[in-house]
N, C-alpha and C positions, 0 to 999 in steps of 0.2 A: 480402412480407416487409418491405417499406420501412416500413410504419407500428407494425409493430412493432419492440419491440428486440431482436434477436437477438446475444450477443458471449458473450466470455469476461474474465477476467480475463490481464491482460500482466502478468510477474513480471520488472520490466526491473531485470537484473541488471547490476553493476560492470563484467563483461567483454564486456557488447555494446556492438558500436560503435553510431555511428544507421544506419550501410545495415544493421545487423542487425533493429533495431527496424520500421525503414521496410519490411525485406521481412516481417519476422513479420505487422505489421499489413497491408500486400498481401497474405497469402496467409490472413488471416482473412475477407480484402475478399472474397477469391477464392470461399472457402468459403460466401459467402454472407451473412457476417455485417454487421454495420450499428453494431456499438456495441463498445467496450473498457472494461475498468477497469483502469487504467493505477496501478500499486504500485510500487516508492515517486513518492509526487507530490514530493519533493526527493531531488536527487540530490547529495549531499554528496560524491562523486567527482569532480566536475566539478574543472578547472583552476578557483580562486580567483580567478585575475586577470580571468576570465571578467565580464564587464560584468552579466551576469544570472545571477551565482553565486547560489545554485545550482539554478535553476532553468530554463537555459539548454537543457539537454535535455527538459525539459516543455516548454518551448513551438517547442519541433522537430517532438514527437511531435505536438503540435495541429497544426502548420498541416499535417504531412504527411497528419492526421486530416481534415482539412478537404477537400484536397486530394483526398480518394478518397473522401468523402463517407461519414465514420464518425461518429458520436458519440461524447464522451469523458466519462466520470467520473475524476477524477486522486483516489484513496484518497487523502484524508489519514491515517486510521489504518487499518494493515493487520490482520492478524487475529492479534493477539496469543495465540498456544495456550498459555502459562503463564496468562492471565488467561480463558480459555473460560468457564470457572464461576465465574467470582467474580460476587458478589453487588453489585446497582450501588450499595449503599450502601458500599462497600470502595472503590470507583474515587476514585483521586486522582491528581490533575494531574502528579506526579510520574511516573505509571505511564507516561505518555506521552514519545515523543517531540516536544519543543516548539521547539528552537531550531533555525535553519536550517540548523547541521551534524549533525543528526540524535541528539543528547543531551538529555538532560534537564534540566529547571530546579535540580534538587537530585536528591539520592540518594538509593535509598531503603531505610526501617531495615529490618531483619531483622523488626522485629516484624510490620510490613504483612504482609511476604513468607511469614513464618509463619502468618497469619490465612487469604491466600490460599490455600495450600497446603491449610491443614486443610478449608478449606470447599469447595477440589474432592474431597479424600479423602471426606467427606463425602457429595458429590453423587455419587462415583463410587458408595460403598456401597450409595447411595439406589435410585440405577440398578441395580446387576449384582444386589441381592437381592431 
């Protein structure tokens, strides 16, 4: 199993500390696995005055990855389920979170959000008939 990748995805939440994170990922180690996707890759929780705001818990998680010989992918975008079906010509930069407290560049109109919406109703009808 070393050559290949074997992992899961980590959903590192606001209320874990890092001995929480450090034992989830030991006990993935444990399981056998060899690789993480580590979600959100900022952590906009962090203390501010933190010198590697806010990225200070990502690179915890790597060396502790390192450390037990894991491989890391850190998501920069996780898996948006309001945008599942949208069409990639509808993806705009707004959709995204971009800045390093985890908001968007600008806001976005009703109108996008309506296109979206119809073109999953859409997909969904496409599918269930």
């Amino acid at each position: 199993m070393k050559s290949f990748p074997y992992g899961s995805v980590l959903k590192v939440q606001r209320e874990f500390t890092l001995e929480t994170i450090k034992k989830k990922l030991d006990d993935m180690k444990q399981c056998g696995m060899n690789f993480v996707v580590i979600w959100p890759a900022v952590f906009w929780w962090e203390n501010k005055a933190n010198a590697n705001y806010p990225f200070q818990t990502g690179i915890e998680i790597l060396k502790h990855a390192e450390q037990i010989g894991m491989k890391v992918i850190m998501e920069l975008a996780g898996q948006i389920t309001a945008l599942e079906y949208a069409s990639d010509f509808l993806m705009r930069e707004e959709y995204y979170a971009t800045k390093a407290n985890g908001s968007c560049i600008s806001f976005i109109s009703h109108g996008h959000i309506g296109i979206i919406f119809l073109n999953q109703l859409l997909h969904f009808r496409m599918v269930v008939v």
